[in-house]
Backbone as a ProteinNet text record, in pm:
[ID]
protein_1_A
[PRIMARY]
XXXXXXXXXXXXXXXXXXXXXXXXXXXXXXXXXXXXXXXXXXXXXXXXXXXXXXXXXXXXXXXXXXXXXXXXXXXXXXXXXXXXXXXXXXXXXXXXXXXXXXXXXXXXXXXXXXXXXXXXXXXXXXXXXXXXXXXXXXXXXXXXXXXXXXXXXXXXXXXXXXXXXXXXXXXXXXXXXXXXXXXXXXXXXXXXXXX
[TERTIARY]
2184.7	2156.4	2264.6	2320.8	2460.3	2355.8	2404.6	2382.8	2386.3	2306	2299.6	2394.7	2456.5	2573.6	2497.9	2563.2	2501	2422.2	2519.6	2467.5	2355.9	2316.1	2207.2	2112	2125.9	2010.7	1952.1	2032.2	1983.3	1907.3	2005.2	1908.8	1757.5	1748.5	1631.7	1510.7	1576.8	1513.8	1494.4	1551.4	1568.3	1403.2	1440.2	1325.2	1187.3	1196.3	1055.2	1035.5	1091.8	1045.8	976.3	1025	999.4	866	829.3	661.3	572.9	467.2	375.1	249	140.9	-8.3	-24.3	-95.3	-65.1	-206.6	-257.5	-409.1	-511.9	-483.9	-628.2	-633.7	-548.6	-570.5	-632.4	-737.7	-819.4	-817.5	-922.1	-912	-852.3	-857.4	-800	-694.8	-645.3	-491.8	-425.4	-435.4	-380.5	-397.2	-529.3	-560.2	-610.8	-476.9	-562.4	-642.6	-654.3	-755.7	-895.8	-925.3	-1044.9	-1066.2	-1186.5	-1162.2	-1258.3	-1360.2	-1494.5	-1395.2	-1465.3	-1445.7	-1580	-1686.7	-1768.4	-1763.9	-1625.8	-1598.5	-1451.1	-1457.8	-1317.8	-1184.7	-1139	-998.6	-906.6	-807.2	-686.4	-543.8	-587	-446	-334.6	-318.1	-165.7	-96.9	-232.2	-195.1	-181.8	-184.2	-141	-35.7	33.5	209.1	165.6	105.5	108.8	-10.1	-126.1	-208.8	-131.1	-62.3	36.4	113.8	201	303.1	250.8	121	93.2	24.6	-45.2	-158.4	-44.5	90	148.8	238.9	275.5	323.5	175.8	85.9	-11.3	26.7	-38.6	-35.1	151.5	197.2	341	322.7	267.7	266	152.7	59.5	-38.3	64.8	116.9	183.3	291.9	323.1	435.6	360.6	242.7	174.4	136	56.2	19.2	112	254.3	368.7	393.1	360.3	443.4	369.6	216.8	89	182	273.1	287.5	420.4	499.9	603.7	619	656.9	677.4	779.4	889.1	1016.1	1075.6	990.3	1016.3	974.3	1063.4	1014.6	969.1	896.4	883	982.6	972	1102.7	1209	1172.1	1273.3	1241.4	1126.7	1048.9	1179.8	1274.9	1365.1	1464.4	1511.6	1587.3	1574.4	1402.6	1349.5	1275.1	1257.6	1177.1	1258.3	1360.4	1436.8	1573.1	1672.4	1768.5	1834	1984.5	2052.8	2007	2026.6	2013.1	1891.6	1836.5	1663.7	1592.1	1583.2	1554.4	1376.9	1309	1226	1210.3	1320	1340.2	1201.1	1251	1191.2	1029.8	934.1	818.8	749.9	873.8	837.2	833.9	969.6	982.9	924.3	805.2	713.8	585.6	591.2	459.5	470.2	615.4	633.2	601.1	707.3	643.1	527.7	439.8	307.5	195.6	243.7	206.1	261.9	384.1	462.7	362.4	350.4	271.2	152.8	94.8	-86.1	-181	-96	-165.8	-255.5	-156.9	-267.5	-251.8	-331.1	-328.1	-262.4	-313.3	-207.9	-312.7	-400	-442.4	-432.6	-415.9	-394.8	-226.4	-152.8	-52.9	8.9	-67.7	-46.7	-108.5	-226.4	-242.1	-164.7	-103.6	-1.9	153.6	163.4	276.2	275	126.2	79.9	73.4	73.2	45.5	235.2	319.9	414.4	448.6	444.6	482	478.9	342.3	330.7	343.1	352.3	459.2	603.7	667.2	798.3	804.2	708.8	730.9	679.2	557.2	552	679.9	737.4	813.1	936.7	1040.5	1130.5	1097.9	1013.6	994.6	1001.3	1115.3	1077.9	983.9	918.5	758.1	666	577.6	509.2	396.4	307.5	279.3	131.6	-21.4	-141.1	-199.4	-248.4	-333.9	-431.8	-445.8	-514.2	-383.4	-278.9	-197.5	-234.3	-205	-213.4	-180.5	-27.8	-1	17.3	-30.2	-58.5	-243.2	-303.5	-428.8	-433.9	-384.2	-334.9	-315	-212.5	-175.4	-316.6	-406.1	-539.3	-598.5	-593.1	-712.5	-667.8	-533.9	-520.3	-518.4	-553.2	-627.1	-754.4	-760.9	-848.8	-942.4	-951.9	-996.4	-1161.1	-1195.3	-1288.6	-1354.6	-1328	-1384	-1403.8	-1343	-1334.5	-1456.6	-1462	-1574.7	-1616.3	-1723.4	-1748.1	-1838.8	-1907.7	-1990.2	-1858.2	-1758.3	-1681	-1655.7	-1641.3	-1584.9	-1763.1	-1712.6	-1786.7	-1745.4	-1636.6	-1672.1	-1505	-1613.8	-1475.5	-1399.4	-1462.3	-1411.8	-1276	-1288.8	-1174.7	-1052	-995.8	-826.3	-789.4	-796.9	-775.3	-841.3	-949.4	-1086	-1054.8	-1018.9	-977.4	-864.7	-725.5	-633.6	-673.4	-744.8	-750.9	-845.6	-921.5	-1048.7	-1009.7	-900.7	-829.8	-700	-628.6	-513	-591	-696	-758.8	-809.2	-873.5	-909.3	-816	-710.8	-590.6	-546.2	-496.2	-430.5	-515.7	-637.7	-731.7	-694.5	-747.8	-755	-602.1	-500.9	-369	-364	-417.5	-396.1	-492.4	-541.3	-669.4	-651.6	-528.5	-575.8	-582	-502.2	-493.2	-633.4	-693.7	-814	-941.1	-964	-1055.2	-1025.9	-971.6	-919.8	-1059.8	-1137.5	-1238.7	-1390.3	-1407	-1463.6	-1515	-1675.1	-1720.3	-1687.8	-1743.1	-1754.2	-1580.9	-1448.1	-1375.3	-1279.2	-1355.8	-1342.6	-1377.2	-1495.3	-1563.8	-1470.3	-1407	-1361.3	-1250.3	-1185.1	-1016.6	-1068.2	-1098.2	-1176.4	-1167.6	-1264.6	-1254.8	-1156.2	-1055	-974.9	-845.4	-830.9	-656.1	-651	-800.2	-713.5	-653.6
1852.7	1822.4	1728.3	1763.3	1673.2	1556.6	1437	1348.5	1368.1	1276.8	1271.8	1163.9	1218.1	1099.9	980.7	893	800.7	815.3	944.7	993.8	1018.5	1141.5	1208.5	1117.4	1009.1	913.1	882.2	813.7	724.3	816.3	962.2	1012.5	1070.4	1106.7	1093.7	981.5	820.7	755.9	726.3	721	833.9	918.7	1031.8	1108.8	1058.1	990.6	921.2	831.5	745.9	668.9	749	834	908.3	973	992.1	1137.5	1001	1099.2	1019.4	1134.5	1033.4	1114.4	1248.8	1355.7	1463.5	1474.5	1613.9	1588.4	1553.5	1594.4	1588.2	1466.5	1354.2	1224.6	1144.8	1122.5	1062.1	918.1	838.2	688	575.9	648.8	561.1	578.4	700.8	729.4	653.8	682.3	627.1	386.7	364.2	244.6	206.5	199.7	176.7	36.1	-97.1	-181.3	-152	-39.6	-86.3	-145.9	-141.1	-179.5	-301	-290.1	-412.3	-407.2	-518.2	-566.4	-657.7	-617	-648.3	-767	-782.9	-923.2	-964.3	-1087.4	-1188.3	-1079.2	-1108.9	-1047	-1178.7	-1065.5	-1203.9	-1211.5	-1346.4	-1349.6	-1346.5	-1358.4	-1225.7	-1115.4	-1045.1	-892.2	-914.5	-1058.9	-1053.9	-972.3	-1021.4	-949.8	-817.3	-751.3	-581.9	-574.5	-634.6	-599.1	-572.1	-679.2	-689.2	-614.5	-552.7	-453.9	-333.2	-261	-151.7	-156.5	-254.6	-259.2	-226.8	-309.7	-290.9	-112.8	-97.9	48.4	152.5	130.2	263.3	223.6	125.7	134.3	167.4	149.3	162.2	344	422.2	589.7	647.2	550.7	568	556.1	456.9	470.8	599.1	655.3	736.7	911.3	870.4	1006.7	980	893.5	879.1	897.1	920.5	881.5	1045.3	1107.9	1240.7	1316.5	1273.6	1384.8	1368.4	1296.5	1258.7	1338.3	1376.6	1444.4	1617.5	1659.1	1797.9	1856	1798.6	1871.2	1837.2	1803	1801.6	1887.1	1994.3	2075.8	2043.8	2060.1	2059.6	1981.6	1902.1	1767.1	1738.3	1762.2	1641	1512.9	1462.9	1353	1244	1269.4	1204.8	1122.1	1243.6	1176.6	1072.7	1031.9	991.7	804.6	839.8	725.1	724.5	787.6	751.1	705.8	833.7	791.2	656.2	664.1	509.1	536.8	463.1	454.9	493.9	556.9	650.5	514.5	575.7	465.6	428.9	480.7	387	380.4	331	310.9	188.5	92.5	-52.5	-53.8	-134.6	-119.2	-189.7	-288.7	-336.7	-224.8	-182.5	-11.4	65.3	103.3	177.2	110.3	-17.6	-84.1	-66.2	-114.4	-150.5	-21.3	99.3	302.6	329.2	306.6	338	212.1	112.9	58	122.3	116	227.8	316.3	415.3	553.8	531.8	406.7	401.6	428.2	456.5	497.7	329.2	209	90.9	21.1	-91.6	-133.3	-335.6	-371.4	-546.2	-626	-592.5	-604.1	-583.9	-460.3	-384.1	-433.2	-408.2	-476.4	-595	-671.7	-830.3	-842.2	-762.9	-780.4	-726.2	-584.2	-547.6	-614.5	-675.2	-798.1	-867.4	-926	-1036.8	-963.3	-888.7	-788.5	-801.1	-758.3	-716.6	-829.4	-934.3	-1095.1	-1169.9	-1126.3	-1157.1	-1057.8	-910	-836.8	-889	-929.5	-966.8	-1089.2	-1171	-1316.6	-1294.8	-1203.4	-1169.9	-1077.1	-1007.2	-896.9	-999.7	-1092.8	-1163.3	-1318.9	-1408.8	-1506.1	-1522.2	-1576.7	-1604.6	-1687.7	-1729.1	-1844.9	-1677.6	-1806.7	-1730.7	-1763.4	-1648.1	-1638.5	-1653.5	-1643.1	-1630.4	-1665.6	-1622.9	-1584.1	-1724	-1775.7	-1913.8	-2042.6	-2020.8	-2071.6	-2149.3	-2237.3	-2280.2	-2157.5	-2162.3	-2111.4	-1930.8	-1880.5	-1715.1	-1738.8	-1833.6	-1801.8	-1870.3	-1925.4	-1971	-1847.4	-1742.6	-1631.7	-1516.2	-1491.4	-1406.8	-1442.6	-1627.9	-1599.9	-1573.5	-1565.2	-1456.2	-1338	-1248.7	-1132.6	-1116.6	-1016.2	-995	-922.5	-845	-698.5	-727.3	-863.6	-855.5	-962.2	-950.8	-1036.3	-942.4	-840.2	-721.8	-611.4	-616.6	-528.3	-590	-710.1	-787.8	-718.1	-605	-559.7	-507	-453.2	-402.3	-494.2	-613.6	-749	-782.1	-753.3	-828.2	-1005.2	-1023.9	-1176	-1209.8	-1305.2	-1321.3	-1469.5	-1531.1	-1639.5	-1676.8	-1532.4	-1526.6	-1454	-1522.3	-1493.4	-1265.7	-1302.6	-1221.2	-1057.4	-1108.3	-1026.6	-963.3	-1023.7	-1022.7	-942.8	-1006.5	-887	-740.1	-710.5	-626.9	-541.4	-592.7	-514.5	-443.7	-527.6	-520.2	-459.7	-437.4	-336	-209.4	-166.8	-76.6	-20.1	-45.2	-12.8	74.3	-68.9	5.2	171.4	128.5	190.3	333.2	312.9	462	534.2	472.1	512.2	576.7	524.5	569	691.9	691.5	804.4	938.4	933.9	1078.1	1024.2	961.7	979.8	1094.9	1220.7	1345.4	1425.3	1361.6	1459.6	1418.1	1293.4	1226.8	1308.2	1373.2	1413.7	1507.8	1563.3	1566.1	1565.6	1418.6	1332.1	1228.5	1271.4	1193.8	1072.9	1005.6	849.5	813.6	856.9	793.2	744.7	734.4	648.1	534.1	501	366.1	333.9	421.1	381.3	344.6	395.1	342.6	222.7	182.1	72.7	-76.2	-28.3	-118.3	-124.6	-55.4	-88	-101.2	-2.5	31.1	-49.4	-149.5	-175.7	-330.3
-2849.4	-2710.9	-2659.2	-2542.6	-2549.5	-2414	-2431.9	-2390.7	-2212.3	-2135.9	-2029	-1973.2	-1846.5	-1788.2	-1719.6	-1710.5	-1617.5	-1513.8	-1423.9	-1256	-1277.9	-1379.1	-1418.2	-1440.8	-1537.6	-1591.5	-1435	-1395.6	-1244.7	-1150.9	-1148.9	-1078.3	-1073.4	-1271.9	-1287.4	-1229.7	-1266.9	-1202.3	-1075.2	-1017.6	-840.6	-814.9	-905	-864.7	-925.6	-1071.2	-1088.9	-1012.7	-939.2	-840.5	-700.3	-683.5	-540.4	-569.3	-685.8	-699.1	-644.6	-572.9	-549.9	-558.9	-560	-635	-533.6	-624.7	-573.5	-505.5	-426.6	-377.9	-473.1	-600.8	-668.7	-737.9	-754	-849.1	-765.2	-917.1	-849.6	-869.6	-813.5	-769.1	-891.1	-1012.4	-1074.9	-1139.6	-1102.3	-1135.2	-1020.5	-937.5	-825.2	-772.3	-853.9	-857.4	-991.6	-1086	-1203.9	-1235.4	-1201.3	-1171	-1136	-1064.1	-1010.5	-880.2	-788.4	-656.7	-722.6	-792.6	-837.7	-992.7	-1020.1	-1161.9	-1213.5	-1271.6	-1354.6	-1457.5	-1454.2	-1540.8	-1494.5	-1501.8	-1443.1	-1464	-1337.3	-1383.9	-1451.8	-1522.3	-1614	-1511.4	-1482.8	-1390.6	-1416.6	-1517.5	-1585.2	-1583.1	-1500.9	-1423.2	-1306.2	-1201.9	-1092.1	-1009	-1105.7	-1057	-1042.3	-1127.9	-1153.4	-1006.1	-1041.6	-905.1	-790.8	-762.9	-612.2	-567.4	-698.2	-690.6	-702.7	-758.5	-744.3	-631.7	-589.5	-427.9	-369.1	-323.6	-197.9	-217.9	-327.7	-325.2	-304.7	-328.6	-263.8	-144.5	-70.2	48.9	125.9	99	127.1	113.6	8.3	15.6	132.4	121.6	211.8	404.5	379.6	523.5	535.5	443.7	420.8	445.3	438.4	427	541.2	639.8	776.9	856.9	831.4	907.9	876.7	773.1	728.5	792.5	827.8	906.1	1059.2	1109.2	1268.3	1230.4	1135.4	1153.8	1172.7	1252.4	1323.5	1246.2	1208.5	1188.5	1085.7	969.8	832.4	766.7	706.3	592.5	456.6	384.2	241.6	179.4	108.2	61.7	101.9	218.2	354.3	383.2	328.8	362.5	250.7	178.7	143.6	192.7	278.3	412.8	489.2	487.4	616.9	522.5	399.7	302.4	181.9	150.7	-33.7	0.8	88.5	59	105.2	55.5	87.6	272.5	337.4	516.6	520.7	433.2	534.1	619.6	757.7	803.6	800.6	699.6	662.2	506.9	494.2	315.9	294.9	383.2	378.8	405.2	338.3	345.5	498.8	574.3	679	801.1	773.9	892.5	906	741	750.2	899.5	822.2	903.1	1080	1107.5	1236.4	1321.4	1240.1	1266.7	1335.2	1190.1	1215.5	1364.6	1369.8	1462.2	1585.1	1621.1	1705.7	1760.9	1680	1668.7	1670.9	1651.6	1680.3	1583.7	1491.1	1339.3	1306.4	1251.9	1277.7	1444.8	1448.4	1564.8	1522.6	1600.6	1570.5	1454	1441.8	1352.7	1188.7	1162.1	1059.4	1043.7	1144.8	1156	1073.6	1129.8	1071.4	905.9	869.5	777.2	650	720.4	598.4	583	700.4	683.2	579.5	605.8	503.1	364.2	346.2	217.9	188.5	234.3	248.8	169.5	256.6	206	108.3	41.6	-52.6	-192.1	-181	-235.2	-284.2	-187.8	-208.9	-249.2	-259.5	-317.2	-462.5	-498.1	-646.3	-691.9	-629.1	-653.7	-729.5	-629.9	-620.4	-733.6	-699.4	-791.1	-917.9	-986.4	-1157.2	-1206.9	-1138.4	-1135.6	-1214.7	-1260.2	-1288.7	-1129.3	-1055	-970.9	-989.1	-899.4	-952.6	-814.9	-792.8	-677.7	-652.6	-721.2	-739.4	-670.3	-678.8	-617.2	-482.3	-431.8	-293.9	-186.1	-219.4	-130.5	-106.3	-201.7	-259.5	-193.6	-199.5	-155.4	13.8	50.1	190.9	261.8	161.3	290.6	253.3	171.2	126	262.8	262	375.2	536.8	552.7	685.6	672.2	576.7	560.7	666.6	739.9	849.3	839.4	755.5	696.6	651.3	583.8	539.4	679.7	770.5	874.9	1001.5	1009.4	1067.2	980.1	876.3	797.2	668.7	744.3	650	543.6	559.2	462.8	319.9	321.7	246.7	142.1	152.7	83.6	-48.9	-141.6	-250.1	-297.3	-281.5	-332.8	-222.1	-99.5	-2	-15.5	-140.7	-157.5	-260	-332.8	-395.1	-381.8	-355.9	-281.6	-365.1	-521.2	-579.8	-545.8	-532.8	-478.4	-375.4	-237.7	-131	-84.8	-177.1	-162.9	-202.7	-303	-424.8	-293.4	-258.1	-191.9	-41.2	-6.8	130.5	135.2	32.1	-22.4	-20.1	-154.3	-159.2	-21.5	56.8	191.5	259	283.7	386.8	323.9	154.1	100.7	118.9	45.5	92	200.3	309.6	433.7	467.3	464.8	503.3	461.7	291.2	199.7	266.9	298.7	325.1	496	559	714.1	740	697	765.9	717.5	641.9	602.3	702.6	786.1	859.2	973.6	1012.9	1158.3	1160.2	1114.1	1190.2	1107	1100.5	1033.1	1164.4	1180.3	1301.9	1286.7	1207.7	1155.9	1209.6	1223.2	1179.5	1323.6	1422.4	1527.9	1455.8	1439.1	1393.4	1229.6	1166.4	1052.7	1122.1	1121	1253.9	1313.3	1398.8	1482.5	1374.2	1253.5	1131	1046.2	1030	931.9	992.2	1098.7	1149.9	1255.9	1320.2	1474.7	1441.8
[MASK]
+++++++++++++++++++++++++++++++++++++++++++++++++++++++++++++++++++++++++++++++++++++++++++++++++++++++++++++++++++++++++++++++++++++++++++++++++++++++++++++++++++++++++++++++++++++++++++++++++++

């Protein structure tokens, strides 16, 4: 087997970065944590919570954004979210888009900022990070989501809880927006989660 070149390696990793869950995976392929946890989580998986919460939701906006596109064929959606320039490579461009387009409202808005934010400060920091933090639980509680649909929230006092429960949400919802389109309830679900 003759060896693979550099180009090739990278671009493999190229394309394993780009798959995203197909229709049928289900909730815990796609969220391997769990939305409840039955016993303490170990804040050692922080980092991983943060970075897999903000990439669903980051595919979830990519698929709400791909239901509003007309003139993309079948794996063109590259152009537009992978390559170098695609102008919504960035997880903020996604957000600002979909606000644009009405998909969330200033609400939903601000909260995936805050998601965003603290993405990139676990993402970037050689600290070790933890949600128990001052200032990692300072930005949980401008999370809006569980004050907007307070029944959804199981334990709203914990920062960890909070992101985890309020990632999952957004992230869902983004993911199956194109399947709600005619889904009575989902005025009132939009209303609660996207405005």
């Amino acid at each position: 087997m003759t060896p693979k070149s550099r180009k090739a390696i990278l671009g493999d990793l190229r394309r394993l970065g780009s798959e995203r869950p197909n229709a049928n995976a289900t909730v815990p392929e796609v969220w391997p944590f769990g939305i409840l946890s039955l016993k303490p989580r170990n804040p050692r998986d922080d980092r991983a919570v943060v970075l897999v919460s903000a990439t669903v939701i980051e595919q979830g906006l990519e698929s709400a954004l791909q239901n509003r596109f007309s003139g993309l064929a079948a794996g063109e959606e590259r152009i537009v979210f992978e390559e170098e320039g695609a102008p919504l490579r960035e997880f903020g461009a996604k957000i600002r888009l979909a606000y644009a387009l009405g998909i969330i409202g200033p609400n939903a808005k601000a909260d995936l900022d805050i998601i965003r934010q603290i993405r990139n400060t676990f993402a970037h920091s050689r600290a070790v990070l933890k949600f128990e933090l001052p200032e990692i639980s300072a930005a949980c509680e401008l999370l809006t989501l569980s004050a907007r649909w307070p029944n959804m929230m199981v334990s709203v006092d914990d920062p960890r809880e909070v992101f985890i429960q309020t990632a999952f949400q957004y992230g869902l919802y983004l993911m199956t927006d194109g399947d709600r389109i005619d889904d009575p309830d989902e005025p009132k679900l939009r209303t609660k989660i996207l405005s």
